[in-house]
N, C-alpha and C positions, 0 to 999 in steps of 0.2 A: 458587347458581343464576345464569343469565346473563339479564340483563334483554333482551328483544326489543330492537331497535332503532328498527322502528315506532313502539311506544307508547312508549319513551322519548321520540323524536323530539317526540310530538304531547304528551307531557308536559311536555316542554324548552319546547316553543313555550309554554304557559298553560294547556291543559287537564286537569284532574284526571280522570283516567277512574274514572268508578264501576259496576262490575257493576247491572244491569236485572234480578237474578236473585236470590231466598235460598228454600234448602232445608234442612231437618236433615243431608239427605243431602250437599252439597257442603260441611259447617261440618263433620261427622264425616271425610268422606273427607280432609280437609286438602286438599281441592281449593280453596278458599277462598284458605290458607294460598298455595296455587303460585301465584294469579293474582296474589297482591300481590307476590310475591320475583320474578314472572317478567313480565307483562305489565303493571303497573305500575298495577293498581288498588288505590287509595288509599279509594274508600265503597262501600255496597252503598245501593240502593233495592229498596224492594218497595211493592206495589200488590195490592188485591182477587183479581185477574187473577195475580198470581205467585203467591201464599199458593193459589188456587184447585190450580193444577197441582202445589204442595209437598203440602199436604194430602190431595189425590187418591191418595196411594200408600200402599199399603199397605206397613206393617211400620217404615218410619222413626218413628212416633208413635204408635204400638201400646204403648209401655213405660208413657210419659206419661199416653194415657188409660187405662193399667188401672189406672195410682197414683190418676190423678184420681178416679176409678169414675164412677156413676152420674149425674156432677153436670150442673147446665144446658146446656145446647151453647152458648151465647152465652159463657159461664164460660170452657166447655174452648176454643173460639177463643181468647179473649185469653190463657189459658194458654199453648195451644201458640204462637202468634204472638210472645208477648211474651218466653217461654224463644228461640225462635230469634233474635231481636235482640237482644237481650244477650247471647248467646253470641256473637254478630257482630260488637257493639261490643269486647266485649274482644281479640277476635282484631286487632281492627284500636285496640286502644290504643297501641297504638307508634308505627302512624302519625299518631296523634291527638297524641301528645304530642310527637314530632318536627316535624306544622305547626303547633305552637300551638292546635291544636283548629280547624284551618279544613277539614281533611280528617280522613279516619277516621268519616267519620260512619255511621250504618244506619239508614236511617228505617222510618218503620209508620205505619201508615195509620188515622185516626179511619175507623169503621164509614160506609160511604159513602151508606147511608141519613138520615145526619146531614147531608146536604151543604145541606139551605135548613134548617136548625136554629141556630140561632148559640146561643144559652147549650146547648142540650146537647153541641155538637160542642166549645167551651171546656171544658164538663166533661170531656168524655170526652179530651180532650185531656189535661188535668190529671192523669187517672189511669192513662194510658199511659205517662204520664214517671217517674210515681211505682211503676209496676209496674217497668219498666224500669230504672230506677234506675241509668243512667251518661250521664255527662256529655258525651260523645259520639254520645249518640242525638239523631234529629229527631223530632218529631211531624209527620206529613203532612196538609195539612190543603186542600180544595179551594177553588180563587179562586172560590165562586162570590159573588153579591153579599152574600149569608148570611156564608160566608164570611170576609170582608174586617175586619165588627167582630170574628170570634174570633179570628183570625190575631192580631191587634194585642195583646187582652187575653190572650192564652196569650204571647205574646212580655213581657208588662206584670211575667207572674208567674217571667221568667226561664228558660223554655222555650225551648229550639231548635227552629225550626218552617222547615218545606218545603212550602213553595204551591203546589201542585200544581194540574192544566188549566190552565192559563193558554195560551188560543188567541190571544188578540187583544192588539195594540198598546196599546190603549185600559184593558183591563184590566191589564196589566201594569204600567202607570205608577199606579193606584189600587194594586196590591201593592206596589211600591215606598214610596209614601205610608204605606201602612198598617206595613209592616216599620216605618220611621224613627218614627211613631208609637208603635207598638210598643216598640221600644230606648228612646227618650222616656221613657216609664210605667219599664218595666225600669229606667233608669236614677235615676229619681224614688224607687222603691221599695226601690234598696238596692243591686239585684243587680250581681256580677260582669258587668261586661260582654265582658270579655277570653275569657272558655270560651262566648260565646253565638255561637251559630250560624245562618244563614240561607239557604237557597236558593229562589229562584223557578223553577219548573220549567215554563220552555215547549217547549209540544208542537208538534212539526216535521214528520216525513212523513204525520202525518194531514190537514195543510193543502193537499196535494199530490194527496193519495188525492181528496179533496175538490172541490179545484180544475179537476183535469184532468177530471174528469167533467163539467163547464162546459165547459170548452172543447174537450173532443171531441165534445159536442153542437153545438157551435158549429160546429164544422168549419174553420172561417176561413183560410187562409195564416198568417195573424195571428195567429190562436187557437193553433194546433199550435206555431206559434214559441216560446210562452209556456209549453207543456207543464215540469214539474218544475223550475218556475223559484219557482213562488208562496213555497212554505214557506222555501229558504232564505231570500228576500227578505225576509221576515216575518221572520225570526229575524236575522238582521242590523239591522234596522231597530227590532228590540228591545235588541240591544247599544246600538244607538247611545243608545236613551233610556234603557238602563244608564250608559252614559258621563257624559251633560248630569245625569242626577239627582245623580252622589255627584258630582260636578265642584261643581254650582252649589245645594247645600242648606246654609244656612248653618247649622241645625236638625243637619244629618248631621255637616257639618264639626266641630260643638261634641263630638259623638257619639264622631268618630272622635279626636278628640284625647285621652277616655279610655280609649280604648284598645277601641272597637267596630270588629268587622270588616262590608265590605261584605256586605249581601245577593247572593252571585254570580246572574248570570242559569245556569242548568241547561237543555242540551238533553236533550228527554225524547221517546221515541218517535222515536229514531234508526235504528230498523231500518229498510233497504230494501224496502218494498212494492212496487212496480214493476219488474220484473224487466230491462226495458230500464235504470234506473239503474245507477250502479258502486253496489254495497254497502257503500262505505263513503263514500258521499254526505254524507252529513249528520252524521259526522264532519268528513272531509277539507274541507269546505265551510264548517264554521263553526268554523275554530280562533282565537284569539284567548286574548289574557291575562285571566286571571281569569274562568274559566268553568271549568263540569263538563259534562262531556259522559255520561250514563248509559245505555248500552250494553245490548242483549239478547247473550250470549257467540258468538252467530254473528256479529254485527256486530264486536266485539273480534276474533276470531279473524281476519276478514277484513279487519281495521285491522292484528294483529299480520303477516298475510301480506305485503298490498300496500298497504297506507294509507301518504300521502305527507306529511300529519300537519304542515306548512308553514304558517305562519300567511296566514289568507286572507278573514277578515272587515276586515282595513282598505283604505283606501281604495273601500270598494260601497258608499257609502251613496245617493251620486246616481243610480246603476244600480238600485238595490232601490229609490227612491223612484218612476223612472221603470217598473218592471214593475209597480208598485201603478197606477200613473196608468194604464198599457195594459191591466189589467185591468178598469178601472173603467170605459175608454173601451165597453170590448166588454160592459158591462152585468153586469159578477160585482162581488159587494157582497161583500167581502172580512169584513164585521162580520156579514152575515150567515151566510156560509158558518161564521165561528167563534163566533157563537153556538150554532150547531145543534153542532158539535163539543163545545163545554162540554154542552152538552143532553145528545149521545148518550154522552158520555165518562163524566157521572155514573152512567145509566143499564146503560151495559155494565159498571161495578164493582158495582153494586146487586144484577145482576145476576151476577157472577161471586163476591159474597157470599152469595147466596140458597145457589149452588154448594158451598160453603165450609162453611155451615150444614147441608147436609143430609150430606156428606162423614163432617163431625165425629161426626154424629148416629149415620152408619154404623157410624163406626169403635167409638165408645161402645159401639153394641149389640153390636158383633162380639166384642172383648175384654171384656165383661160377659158374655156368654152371653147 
C-alpha cells in the first residue's frame, strides 16, 4: 500500500497522527489495519462521546453480550470497551515496538463520572490497565484539579496515562508537574521506565467555538480581526511551556537520563467547527516536533487530501502572546472562558455515558430476550 503524501509530509515534520475514532466495526473491517499502512496513523483515542456512537449500533456487540448474558451493564461496558482496546493495541503492536513504545498507543477512558473523585478514578484507573493488559495501552484520565493527584499516583504504579481537557495554559503546566511527579514515584517504585508512556491532551477548536462568541458580541473592527485566532494561540503557547519544562527540570533531566520519555503535548478536538475555517486548521496550524495530533477521520481525510502538514508552531510565540494581550484588552478572560470548557467538557461525557449505559442495557435486553 502507498503511504499519502500529506500525512507523511505532517509525519516527517513531528507529528504522530492518531485516529479520534474506535469501533468493533473499523478493528473487524481491517479499516483500522489501512489507516496505519496508508495514512500514517500511528494511536487510536477514544472518549465517552466515541464508545457512545460505537455502542449505539446494533449487531457489532450482539455476540459479546449474549456470551456476557444477563450480567450488570456497568460490567458489560468495561467488557465491551476494554475487548475493543486491546484488540486495538495489538493491531498497532508493531508500531509500538518499532517507536519504542512512544507511539502505538489506544487509550480508554476512566468512567467520567469519576472526574472530581481522586482515589476512585486511581482505582478505576488501576483496573482498566489490568483488564487491558498491554503495554501499549493509556489510561485516560481528566486534568481536572481532582484529577491531578490520580494522574501522578497511577503513573507512581507504572501506568501509561493520558490527561485529558486540558483547556488552559495554567493547568497544563500543573499536568506537566504532576506527569514528572508521577515518573518520580514510578521510578522510586521499580518500574521500567523505558515502555511508560504519557500524553497531555489539549483541547483546541473548542476554545475558538468559545471565543469567537465573545467577540462577535462584541462586534469591534478589533474583535472580528481576532476571530479563530484564540485556540491556536493557546495551543502554541502551550508548546512553548512544553519546550521550557523538559528543557529546564533538573528532576526530568535525572528522569530522562534513565531512559523516561517526554510527556508529548496532544492536540485533541481538531475537527473544524466553523465552516468559514480550512478543515484542516488545527492540524496544519500546529505542526511541530514531538506532538500528536488526534484526528476525527473527516479531519484526516481532509489532511490526507489538501493538508500542507509544514512545520508552523516555531517562531509564534510573541504573536500568540500578543493575541492573548488583545484579548484581554477587549475584556475576554481567556481562564474563564476555559474553565467553563473543563465544566461543560466533563459534563457532555457524563453525559454521553448516561448514553452508553442505557445502549448497553438495550442491547443486554435485546439478545437475552
Amino acid at each position: 500500500m502507498v503511504q499519502n503524501a500529506n500525512t507523511k509530509r505532517t509525519s516527517d515534520s513531528g507529528v504522530s497522527i492518531w485516529l479520534d475514532d474506535l469501533s468493533r466495526t473499523r478493528i473487524e473491517s481491517g479499516n483500522l489495519q489501512q489507516l496505519i499502512a496508508e495514512k500514517n496513523v500511528v494511536g487510536v483515542t477514544t472518549n465517552p462521546s466515541i464508545f457512545q456512537k460505537a455502542l449505539h449500533q446494533v449487531g457489532p456487540y450482539d455476540a459479546q453480550l449474549k456470551e456476557l448474558g444477563r450480567v450488570d451493564v456497568e460490567q458489560a461496558v468495561q467488557e465491551l470497551t476494554t475487548t475493543d482496546v486491546r484488540n486495538a493495541t495489538d493491531i498497532f503492536h508493531d508500531v509500538a515496538e518499532r517507536s519504542d513504545y512512544v507511539d502505538g498507543r489506544v487509550s480508554i477512558e476512566v468512567d467520567p463520572r469519576l472526574a472530581h473523585n481522586t482515589e476512585e478514578t486511581e482505582k478505576q484507573a488501576e483496573i482498566l490497565w489490568k483488564k487491558v493488559n498491554r503495554p501499549n495501552a493509556m489510561i485516560k484520565i481528566p486534568a481536572t484539579l481532582e484529577g491531578l493527584p490520580a494522574i501522578t499516583a497511577t503513573l507512581a504504579k507504572g501506568i501509561s496515562v493520558n490527561v485529558t481537557l486540558i483547556f488552559s495554559l495554567e493547568r497544563y503546566e500543573q499536568v506537566m508537574d504532576a506527569f514528572i511527579e508521577g515518573m518520580v514515584q514510578a521510578d522510586q517504585n521499580g518500574h521500567d521506565l523505558n515502555h511508560m508512556g504519557s500524553v497531555a491532551s489539549f483541547f483546541v477548536s473548542r476554545v475558538d467555538t468559545a471565543v469567537d462568541k465573545l467577540l462577535e458580541a462584541n462586534g469591534s473592527d478589533e474583535a472580528k480581526a481576532l476571530e479563530g485566532k484564540a485556540a491556536v494561540a493557546n495551543a502554541r503557547l502551550a508548546y512553548e511551556l512544553f519546550e521550557k519544562k523538559f528543557a529546564g527540570d533538573a528532576r526530568w533531566a535525572a528522569l530522562e537520563a534513565k531512559g523516561a520519555k517526554k510527556q508529548r503535548p496532544l492536540w485533541a478536538s481538531t475537527g473544524t467547527k466553523n465552516a468559514a475555517y480550512s478543515d484542516c486548521k488545527y492540524v496544519d496550524e500546529l505542526v511541530a516536533a514531538h506532538v500528536v495530533n488526534t484526528m476525527p477521520e473527516k479531519t484526516l481525510n481532509a489532511l490526507a487530501d489538501h493538508g500542507a502538514g509544514a512545520p508552523s508552531i516555531e517562531g509564534t510565540y510573541e504573536e500568540s502572546h500578543r493575541i492573548m494581550d488583545r484579548l484581554a484588552d477587549l475584556g475576554i478572560s481567556i481562564k474563564e472562558v476555559t474553565d467553563k470548557l473543563e465544566a461543560d467538557g466533563v459534563a457532555a461525557f457524563i453525559d454521553s455515558w448516561s448514553s452508553v449505559l442505557a445502549d448497553v442495557q438495550a442491547g443486554i435486553d435485546r439478545v437475552n430476550g
